[in-house]
GUZADREN-536155 format. One record per residue (C-alpha): residue in one letter; residue number from 1; x, y, z. Coordinates in nm, 2 decimals. Layout:
! GUZADREN-536155
<pt kolse="A" drenkol="NUM" east="X" north="Y" up="Z"/>
...
! end
This chain:
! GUZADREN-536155
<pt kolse="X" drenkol="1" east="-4.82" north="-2.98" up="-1.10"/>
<pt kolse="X" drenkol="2" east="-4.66" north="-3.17" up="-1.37"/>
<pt kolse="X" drenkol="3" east="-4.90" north="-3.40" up="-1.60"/>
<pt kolse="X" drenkol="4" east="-4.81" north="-3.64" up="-1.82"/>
<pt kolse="X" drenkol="5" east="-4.83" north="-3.67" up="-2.17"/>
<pt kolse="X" drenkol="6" east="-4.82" north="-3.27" up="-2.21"/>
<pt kolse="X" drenkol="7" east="-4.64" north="-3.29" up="-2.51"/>
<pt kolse="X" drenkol="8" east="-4.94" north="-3.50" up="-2.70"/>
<pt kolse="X" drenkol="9" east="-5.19" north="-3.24" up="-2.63"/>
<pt kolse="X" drenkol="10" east="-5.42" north="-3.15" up="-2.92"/>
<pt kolse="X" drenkol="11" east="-5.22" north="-3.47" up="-3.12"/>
<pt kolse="X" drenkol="12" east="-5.35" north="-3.76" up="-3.25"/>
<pt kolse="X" drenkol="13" east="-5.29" north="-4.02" up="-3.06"/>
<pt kolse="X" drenkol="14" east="-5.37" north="-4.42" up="-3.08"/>
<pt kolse="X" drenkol="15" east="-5.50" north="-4.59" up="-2.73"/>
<pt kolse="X" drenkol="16" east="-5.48" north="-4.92" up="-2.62"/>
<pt kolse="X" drenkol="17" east="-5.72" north="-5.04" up="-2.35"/>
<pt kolse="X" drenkol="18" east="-5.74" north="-5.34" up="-2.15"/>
<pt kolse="X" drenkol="19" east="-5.98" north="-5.58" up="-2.31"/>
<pt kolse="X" drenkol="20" east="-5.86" north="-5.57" up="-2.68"/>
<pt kolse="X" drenkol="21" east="-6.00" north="-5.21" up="-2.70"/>
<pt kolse="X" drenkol="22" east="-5.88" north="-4.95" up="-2.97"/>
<pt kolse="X" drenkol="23" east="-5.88" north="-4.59" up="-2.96"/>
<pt kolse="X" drenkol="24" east="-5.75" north="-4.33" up="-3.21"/>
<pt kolse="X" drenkol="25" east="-5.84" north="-3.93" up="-3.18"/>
<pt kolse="X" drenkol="26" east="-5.73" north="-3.62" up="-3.04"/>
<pt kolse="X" drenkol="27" east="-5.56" north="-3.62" up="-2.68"/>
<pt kolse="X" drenkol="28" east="-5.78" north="-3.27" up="-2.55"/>
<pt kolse="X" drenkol="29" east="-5.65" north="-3.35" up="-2.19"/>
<pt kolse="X" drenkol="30" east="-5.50" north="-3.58" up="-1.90"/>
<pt kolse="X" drenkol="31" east="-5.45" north="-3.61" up="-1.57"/>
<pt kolse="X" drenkol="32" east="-5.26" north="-3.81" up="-1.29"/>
<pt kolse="X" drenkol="33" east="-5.52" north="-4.10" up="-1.33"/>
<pt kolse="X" drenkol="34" east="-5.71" north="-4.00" up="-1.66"/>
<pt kolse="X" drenkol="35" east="-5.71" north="-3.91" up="-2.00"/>
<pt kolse="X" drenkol="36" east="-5.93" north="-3.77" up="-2.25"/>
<pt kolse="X" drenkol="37" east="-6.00" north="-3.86" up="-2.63"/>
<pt kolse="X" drenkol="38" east="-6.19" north="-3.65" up="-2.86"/>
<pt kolse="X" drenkol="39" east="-6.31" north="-3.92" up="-3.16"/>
<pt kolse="X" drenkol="40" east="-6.43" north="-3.65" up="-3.43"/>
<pt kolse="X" drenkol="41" east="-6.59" north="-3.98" up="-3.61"/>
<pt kolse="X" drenkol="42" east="-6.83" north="-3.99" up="-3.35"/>
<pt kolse="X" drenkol="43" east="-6.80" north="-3.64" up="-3.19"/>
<pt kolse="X" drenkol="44" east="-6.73" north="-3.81" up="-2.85"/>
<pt kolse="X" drenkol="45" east="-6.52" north="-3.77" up="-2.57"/>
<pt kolse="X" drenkol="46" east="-6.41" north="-4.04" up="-2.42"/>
<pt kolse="X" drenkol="47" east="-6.25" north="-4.01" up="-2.01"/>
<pt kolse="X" drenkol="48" east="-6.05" north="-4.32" up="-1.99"/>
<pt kolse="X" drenkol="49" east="-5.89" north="-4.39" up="-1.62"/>
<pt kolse="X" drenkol="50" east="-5.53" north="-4.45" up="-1.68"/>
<pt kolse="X" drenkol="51" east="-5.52" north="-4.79" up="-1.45"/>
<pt kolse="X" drenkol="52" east="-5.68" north="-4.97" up="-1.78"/>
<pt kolse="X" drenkol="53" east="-5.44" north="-4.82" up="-2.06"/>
<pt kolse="X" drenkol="54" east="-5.19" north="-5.10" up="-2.20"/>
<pt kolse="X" drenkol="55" east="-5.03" north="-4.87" up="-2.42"/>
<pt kolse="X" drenkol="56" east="-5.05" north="-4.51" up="-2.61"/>
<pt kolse="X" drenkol="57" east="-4.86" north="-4.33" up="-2.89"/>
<pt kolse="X" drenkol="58" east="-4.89" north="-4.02" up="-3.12"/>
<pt kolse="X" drenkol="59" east="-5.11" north="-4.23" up="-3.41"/>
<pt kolse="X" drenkol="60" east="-4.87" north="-4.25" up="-3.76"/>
<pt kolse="X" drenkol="61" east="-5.25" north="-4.35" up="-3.94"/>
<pt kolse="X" drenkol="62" east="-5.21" north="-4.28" up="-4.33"/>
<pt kolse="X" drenkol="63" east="-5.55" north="-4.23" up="-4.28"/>
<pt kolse="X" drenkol="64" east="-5.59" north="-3.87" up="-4.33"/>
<pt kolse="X" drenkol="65" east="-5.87" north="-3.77" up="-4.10"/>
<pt kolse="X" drenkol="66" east="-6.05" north="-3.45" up="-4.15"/>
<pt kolse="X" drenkol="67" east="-6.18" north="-3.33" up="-3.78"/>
<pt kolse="X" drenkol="68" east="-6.03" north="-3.10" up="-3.57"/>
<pt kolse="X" drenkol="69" east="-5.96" north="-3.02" up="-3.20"/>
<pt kolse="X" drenkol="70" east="-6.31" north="-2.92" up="-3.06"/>
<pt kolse="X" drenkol="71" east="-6.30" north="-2.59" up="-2.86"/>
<pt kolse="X" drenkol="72" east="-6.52" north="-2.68" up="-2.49"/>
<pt kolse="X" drenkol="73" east="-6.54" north="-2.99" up="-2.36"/>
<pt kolse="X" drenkol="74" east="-6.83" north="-3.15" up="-2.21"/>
<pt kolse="X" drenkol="75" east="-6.65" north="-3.15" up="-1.87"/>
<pt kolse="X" drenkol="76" east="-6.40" north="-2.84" up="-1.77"/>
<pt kolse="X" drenkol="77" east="-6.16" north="-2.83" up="-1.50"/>
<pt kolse="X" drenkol="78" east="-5.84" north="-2.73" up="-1.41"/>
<pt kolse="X" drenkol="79" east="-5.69" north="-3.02" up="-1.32"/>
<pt kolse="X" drenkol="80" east="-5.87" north="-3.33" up="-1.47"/>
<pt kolse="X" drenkol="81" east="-5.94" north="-3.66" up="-1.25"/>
<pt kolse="X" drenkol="82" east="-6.13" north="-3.98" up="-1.28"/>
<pt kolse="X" drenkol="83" east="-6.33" north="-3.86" up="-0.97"/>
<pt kolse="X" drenkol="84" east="-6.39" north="-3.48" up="-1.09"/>
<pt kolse="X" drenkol="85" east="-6.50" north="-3.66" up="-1.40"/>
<pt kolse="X" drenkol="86" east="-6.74" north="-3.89" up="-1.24"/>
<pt kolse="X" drenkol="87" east="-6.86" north="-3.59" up="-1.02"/>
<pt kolse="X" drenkol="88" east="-6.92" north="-3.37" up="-1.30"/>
<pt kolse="X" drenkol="89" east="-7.12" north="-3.59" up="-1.50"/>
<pt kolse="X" drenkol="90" east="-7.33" north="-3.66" up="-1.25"/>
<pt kolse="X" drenkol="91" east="-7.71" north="-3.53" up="-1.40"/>
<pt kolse="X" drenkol="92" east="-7.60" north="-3.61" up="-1.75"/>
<pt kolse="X" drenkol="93" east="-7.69" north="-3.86" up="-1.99"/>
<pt kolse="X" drenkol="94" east="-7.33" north="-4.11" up="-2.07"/>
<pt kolse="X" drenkol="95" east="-7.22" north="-4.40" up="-2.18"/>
<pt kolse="X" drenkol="96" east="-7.03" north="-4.61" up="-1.96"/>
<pt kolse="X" drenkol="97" east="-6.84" north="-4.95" up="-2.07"/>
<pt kolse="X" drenkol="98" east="-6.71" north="-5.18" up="-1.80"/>
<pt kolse="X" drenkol="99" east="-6.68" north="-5.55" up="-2.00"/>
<pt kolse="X" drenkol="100" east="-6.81" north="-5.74" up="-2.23"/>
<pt kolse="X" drenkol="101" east="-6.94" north="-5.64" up="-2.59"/>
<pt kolse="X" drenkol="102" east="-7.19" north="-5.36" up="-2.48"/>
<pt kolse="X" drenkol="103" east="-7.20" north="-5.00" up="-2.33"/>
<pt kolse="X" drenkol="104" east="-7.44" north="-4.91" up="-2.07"/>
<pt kolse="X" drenkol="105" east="-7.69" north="-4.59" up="-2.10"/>
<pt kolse="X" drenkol="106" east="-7.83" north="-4.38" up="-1.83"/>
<pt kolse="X" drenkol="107" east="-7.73" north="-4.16" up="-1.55"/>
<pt kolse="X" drenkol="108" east="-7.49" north="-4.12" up="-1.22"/>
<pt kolse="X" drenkol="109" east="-7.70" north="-4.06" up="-0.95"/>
<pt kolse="X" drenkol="110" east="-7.42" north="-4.07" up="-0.63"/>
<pt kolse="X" drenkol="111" east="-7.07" north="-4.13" up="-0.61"/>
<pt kolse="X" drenkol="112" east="-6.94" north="-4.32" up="-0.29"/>
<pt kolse="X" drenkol="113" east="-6.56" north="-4.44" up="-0.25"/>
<pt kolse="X" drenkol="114" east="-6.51" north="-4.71" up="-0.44"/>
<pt kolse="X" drenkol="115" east="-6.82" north="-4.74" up="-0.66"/>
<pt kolse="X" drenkol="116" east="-7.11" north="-4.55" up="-0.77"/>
<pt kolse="X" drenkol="117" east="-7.50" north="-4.56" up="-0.84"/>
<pt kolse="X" drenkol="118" east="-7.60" north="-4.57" up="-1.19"/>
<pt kolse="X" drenkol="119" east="-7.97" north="-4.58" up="-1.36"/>
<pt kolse="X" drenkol="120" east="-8.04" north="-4.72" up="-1.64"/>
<pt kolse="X" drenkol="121" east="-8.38" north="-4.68" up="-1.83"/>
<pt kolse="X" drenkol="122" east="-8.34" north="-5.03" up="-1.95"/>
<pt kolse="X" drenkol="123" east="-8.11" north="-5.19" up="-1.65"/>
<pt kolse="X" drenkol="124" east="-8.26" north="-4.98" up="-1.37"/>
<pt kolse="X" drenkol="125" east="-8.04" north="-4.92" up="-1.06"/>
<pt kolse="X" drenkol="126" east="-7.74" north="-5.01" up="-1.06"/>
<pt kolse="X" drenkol="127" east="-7.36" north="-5.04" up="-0.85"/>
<pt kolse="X" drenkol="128" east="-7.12" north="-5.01" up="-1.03"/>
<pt kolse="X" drenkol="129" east="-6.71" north="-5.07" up="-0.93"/>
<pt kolse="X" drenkol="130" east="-6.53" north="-4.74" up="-1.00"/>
<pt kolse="X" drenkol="131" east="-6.17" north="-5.02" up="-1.00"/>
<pt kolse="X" drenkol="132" east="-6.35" north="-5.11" up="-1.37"/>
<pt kolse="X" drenkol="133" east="-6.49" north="-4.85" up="-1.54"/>
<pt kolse="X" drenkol="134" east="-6.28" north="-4.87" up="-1.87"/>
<pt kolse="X" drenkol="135" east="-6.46" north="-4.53" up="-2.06"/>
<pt kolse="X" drenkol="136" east="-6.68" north="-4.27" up="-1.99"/>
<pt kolse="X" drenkol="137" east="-6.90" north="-4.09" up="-2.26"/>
<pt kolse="X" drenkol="138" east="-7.10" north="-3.77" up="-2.15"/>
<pt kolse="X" drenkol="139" east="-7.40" north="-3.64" up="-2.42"/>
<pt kolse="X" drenkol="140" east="-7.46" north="-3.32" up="-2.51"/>
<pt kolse="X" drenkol="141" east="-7.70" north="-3.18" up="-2.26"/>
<pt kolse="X" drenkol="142" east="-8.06" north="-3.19" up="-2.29"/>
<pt kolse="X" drenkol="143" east="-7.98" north="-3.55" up="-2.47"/>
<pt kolse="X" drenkol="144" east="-8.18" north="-3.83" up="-2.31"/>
<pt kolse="X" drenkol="145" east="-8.15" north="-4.22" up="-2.39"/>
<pt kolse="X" drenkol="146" east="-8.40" north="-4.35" up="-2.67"/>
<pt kolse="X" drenkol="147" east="-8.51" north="-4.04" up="-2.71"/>
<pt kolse="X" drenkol="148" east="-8.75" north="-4.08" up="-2.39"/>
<pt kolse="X" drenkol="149" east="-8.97" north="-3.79" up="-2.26"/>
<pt kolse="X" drenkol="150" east="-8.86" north="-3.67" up="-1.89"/>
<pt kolse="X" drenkol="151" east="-9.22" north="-3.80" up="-1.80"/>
<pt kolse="X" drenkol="152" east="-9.09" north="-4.21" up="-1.89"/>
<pt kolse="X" drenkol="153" east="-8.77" north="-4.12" up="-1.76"/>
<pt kolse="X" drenkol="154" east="-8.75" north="-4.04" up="-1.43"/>
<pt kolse="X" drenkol="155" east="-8.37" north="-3.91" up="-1.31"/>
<pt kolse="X" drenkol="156" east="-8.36" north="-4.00" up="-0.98"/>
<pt kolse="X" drenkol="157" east="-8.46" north="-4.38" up="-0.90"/>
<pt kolse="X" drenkol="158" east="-8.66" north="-4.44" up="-0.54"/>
<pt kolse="X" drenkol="159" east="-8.36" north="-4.36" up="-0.24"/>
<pt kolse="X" drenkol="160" east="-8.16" north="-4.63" up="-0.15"/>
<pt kolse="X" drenkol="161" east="-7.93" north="-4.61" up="0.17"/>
<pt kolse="X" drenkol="162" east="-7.56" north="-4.64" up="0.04"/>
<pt kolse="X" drenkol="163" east="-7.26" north="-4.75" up="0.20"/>
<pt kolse="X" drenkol="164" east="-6.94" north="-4.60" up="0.11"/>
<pt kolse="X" drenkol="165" east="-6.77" north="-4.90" up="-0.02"/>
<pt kolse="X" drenkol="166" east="-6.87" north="-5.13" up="-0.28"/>
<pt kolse="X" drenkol="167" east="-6.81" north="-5.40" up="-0.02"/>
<pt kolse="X" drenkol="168" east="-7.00" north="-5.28" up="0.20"/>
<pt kolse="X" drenkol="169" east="-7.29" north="-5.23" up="0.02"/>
<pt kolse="X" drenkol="170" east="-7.30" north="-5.56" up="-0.16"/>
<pt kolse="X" drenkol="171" east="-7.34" north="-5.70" up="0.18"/>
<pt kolse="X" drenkol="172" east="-7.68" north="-5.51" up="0.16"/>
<pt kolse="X" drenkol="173" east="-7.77" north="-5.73" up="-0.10"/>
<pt kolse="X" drenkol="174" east="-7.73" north="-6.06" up="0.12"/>
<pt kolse="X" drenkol="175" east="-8.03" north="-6.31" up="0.04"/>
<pt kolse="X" drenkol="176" east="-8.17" north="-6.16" up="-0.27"/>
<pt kolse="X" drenkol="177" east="-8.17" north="-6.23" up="-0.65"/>
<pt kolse="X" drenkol="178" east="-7.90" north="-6.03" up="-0.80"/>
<pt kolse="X" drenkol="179" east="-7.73" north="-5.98" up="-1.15"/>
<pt kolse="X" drenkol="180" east="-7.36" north="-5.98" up="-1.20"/>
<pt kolse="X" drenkol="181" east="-7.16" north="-5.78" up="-1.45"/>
<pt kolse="X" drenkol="182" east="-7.50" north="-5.79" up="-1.67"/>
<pt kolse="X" drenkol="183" east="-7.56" north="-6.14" up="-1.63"/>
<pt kolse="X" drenkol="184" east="-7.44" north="-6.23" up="-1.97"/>
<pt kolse="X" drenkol="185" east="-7.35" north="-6.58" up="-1.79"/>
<pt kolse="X" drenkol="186" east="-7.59" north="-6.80" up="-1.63"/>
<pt kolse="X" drenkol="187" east="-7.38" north="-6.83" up="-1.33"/>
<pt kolse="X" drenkol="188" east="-7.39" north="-6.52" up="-1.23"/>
<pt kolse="X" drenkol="189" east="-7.78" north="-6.50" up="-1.21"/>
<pt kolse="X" drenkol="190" east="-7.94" north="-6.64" up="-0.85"/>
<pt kolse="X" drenkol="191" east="-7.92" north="-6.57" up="-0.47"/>
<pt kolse="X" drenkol="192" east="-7.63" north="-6.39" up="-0.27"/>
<pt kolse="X" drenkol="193" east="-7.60" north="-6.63" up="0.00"/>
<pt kolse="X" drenkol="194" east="-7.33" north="-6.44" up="0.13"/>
<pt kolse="X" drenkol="195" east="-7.02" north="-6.23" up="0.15"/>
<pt kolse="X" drenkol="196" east="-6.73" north="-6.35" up="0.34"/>
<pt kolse="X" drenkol="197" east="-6.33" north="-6.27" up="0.27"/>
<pt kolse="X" drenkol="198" east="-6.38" north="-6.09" up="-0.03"/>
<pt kolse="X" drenkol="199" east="-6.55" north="-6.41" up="-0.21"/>
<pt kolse="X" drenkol="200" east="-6.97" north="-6.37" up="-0.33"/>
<pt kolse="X" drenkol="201" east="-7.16" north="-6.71" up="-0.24"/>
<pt kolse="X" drenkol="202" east="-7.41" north="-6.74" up="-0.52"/>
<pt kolse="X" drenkol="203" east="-7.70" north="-7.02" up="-0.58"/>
<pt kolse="X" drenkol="204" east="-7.81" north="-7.02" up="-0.92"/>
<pt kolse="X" drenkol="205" east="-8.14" north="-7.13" up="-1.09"/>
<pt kolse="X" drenkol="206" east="-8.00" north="-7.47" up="-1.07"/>
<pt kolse="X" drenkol="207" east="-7.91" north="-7.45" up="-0.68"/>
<pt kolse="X" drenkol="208" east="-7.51" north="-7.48" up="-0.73"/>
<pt kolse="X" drenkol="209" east="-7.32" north="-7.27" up="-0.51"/>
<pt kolse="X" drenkol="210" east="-7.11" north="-7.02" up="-0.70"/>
<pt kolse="X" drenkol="211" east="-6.82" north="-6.85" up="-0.53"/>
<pt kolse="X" drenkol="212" east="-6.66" north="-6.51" up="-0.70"/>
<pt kolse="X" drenkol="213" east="-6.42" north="-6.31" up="-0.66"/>
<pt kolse="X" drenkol="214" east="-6.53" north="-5.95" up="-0.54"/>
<pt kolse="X" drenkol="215" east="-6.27" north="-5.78" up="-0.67"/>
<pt kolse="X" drenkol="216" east="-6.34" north="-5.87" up="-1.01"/>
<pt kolse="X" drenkol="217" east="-6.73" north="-5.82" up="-0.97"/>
<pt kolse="X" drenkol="218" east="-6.79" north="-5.49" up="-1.16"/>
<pt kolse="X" drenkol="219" east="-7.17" north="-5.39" up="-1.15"/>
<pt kolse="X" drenkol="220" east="-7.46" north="-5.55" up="-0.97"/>
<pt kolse="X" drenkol="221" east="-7.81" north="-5.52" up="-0.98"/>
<pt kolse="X" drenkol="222" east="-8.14" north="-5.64" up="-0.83"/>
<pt kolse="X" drenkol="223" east="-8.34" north="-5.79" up="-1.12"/>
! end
């Protein structure tokens, strides 16, 4: 199988992501739908889906920068894939960023179709659109978030029956208080009313009706 960018393996490169976001490291791998950047500033490796790159080039920096190709990865396969990615990190602590000016910390529990589940010690459980999942960061193992004990952080969150699309399993959510994409704006705080031709019907604090667009909802959450 032939991938792309072969030729800018182990090179620096400089990544342009949707959003305004800025990436320069080493290119340690790609796939048909992924690739991924080792940032020796940070020692991180960051699985980018390929749907949200604007743009990438071997970096020309004058910035001479000192680290080098690392020798494992956090995540090994064959053949890389946004999906393998997701599936192998499943059980570790990452780093996922999706929108807005903040990164969200915890752990993949399942991995459905379209979306998965995610807990968060601080955000608890949560659905998140695999359509807008802009990075991925996996820890080392052993790391855990805030440095909590495994006794005040439990892995796996109480079972929840899952659909296998995101769609589908918003409609679960149906007349109760929910959080959209973090819930950074007021209006997308209140009651699903409803799900109906790909539009959410939401009443906020205020009791205005709210109607979004599903396909650009990207996590949700009971509060």
């Amino acid at each position: 199988m032939l991938i792309d960018f072969v030729e800018l393996i182990g090179k620096k490169i400089e990544v342009e992501i949707s959003g305004g976001n800025f990436h320069r490291g080493i290119l340690v791998d790609s796939g048909l739908d992924i690739i991924v950047l080792f940032d020796g500033k940070s020692n991180f490796f960051y699985y980018i889906p390929f749907v949200h790159v604007q743009r990438l080039k071997e970096s020309v920096s004058e910035e001479e920068d000192t680290y080098t190709q690392p020798s494992e990865k956090p995540i090994e396969s064959e053949t890389i894939s946004f999906r393998k990615a997701l599936t192998a990190a499943k059980g570790l602590f990452v780093q996922i960023y999706v929108t807005g000016n903040k990164t969200i910390h915890g752990y993949l529990t399942s991995i459905m179709n379209d979306y998965f589940v995610f807990h968060s010690p601080v955000y608890k459980t949560m659905f998140i659109s695999m359509n807008h999942v802009k990075w991925l960061i996996p820890y080392k193992p052993n790391t855990t978030p805030y440095s909590l004990s495994n006794e005040n952080l439990p892995l796996m969150p109480k079972s929840t029956p899952l659909s296998r699309s995101f769609n589908e399993q918003l409609k679960k959510l149906e007349n109760k208080l929910v959080i959209i994409d973090g819930g950074n704006n007021p209006e997308k705080i209140g009651l699903l009313q409803q799900i109906r031709n790909n539009k959410i019907t939401l009443i906020t604090a205020e009791g205005e009706n709210v109607f979004w667009n599903l396909e650009h909802i990207k996590t949700i959450q009971q509060p």
